[in-house]
C-alpha positions in Angstrom: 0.0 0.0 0.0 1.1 3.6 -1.0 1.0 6.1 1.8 0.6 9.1 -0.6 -2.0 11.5 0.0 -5.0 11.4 -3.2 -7.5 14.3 -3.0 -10.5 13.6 -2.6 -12.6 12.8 -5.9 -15.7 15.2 -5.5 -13.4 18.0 -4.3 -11.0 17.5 -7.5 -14.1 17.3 -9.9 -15.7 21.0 -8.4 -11.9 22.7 -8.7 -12.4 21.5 -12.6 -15.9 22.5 -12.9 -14.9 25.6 -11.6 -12.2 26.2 -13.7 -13.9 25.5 -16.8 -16.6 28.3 -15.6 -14.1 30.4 -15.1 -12.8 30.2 -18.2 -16.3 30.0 -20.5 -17.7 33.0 -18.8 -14.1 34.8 -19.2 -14.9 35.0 -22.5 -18.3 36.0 -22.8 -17.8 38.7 -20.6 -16.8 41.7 -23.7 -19.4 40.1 -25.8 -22.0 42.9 -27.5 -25.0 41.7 -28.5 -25.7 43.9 -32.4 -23.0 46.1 -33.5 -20.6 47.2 -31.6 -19.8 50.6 -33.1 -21.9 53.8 -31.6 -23.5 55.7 -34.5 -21.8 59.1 -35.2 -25.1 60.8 -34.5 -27.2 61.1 -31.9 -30.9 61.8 -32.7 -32.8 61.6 -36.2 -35.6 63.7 -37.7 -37.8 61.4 -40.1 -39.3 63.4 -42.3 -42.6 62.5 -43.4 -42.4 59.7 -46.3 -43.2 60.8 -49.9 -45.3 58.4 -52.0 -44.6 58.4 -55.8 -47.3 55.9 -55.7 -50.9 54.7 -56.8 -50.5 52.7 -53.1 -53.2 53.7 -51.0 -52.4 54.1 -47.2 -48.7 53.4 -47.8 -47.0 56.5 -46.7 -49.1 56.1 -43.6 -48.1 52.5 -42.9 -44.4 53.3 -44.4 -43.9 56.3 -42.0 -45.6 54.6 -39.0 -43.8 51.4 -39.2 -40.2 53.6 -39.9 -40.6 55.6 -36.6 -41.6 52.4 -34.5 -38.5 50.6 -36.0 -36.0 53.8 -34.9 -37.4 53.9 -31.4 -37.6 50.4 -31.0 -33.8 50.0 -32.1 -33.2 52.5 -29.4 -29.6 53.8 -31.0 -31.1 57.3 -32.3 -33.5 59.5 -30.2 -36.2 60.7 -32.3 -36.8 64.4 -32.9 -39.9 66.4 -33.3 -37.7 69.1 -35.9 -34.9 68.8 -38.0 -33.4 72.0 -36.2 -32.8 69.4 -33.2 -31.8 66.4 -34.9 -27.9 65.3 -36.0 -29.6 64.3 -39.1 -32.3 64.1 -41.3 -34.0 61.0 -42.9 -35.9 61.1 -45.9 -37.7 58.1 -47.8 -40.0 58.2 -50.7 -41.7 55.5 -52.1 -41.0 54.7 -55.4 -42.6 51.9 -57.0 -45.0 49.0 -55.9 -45.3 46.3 -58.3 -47.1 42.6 -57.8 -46.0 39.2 -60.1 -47.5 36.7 -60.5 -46.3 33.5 -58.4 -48.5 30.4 -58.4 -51.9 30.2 -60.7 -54.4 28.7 -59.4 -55.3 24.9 -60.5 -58.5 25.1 -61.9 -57.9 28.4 -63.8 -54.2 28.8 -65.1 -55.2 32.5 -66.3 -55.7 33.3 -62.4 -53.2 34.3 -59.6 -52.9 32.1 -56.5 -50.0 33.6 -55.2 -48.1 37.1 -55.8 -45.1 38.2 -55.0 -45.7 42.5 -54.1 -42.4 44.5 -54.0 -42.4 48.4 -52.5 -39.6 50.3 -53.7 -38.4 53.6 -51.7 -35.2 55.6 -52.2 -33.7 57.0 -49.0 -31.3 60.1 -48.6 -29.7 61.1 -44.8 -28.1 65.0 -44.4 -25.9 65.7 -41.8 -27.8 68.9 -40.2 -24.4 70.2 -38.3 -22.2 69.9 -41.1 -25.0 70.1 -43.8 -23.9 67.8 -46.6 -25.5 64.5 -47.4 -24.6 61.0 -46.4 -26.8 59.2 -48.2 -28.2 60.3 -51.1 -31.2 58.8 -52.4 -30.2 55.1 -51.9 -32.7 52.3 -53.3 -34.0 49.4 -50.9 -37.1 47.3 -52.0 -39.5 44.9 -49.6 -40.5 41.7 -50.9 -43.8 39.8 -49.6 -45.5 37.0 -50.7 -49.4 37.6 -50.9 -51.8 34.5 -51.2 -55.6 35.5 -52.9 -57.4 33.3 -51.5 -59.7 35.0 -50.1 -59.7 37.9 -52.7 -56.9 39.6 -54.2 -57.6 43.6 -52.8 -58.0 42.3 -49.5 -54.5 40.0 -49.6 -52.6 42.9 -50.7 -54.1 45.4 -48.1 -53.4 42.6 -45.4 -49.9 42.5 -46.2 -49.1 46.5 -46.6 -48.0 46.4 -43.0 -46.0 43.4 -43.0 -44.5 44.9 -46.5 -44.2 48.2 -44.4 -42.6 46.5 -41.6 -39.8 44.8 -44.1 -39.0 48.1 -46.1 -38.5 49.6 -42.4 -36.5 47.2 -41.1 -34.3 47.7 -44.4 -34.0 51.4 -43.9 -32.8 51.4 -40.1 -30.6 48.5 -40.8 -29.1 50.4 -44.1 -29.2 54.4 -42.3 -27.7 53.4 -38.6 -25.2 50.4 -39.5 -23.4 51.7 -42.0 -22.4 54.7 -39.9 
């Protein structure tokens, strides 16, 4: 028999446990959840969106859906003038167009399915220094629209979620890449 000295088992196997928590939540500890880089301005004035098109109720549903996704991102305050804002958005619908993506079985001359785009062009200016970041950059918003149950009522259905997309697109495109 050995008259050296072993450590006890369960004591040994929390020292490693430890360890390896130590270690795991050593590097987790920097990590930023989104970008990492601040945006070089503060606060944003939207202006109120432009529509170049024969879309009912889109520059309603464009503009709502845009301010909701800025506040709801939470990097830019939201101004009430562009006299107080770092910058200025501006987005103006462009185009809306719908294609055709299924027919419908029993009438090949019918649309099951569509697919509805919503172009906008978006432009930023830097109020303190007053030149333009951005100057009217393109984005487009692609939904798929099933007529089913008609095709007016599909398509007004889906001019939020459409809304929602192009928004998304914007904030994404404007605060990111700054």
């Amino acid at each position: 028999m050995s008259s050296a000295v072993r450590p006890p088992t369960r004591l040994w196997s929390l020292l490693v446990a430890f360890a390896v928590l130590l270690t795991v939540s050593a590097g987790c500890a920097n990590y930023r959840l989104g970008t990492a880089a601040a945006p070089a301005f503060r606060s944003v004035y939207v202006e109120p969106v432009a529509n170049r098109t024969h879309l009912p109720q889109a520059q309603a549903a464009v503009s709502t859906r845009l301010r909701e996704t800025l506040a709801r991102d939470g990097r830019l305050t939201l101004v009430n003038s562009a006299a107080e804002a770092d910058v200025t958005l501006t987005l103006v619908i462009t185009g809306y167009r719908r294609d055709v993506s299924a027919v419908r079985e029993d009438d090949t001359g019918l649309a099951r399915k569509f697919n509805v785009t919503l172009a906008a062009a978006y432009t930023v200016r830097d109020n303190r220094a007053g030149k333009l970041l951005a100057d009217q950059r393109p984005l487009t918003a692609v939904r798929e629209v099933f007529t089913d149950g008609g095709q007016l009522q599909a398509e007004y259905q889906a001019l939020p979620l459409l809304a929602e997309t192009l928004a998304g697109k914007v904030v994404r495109a404007f605060v990111d890449a700054w």
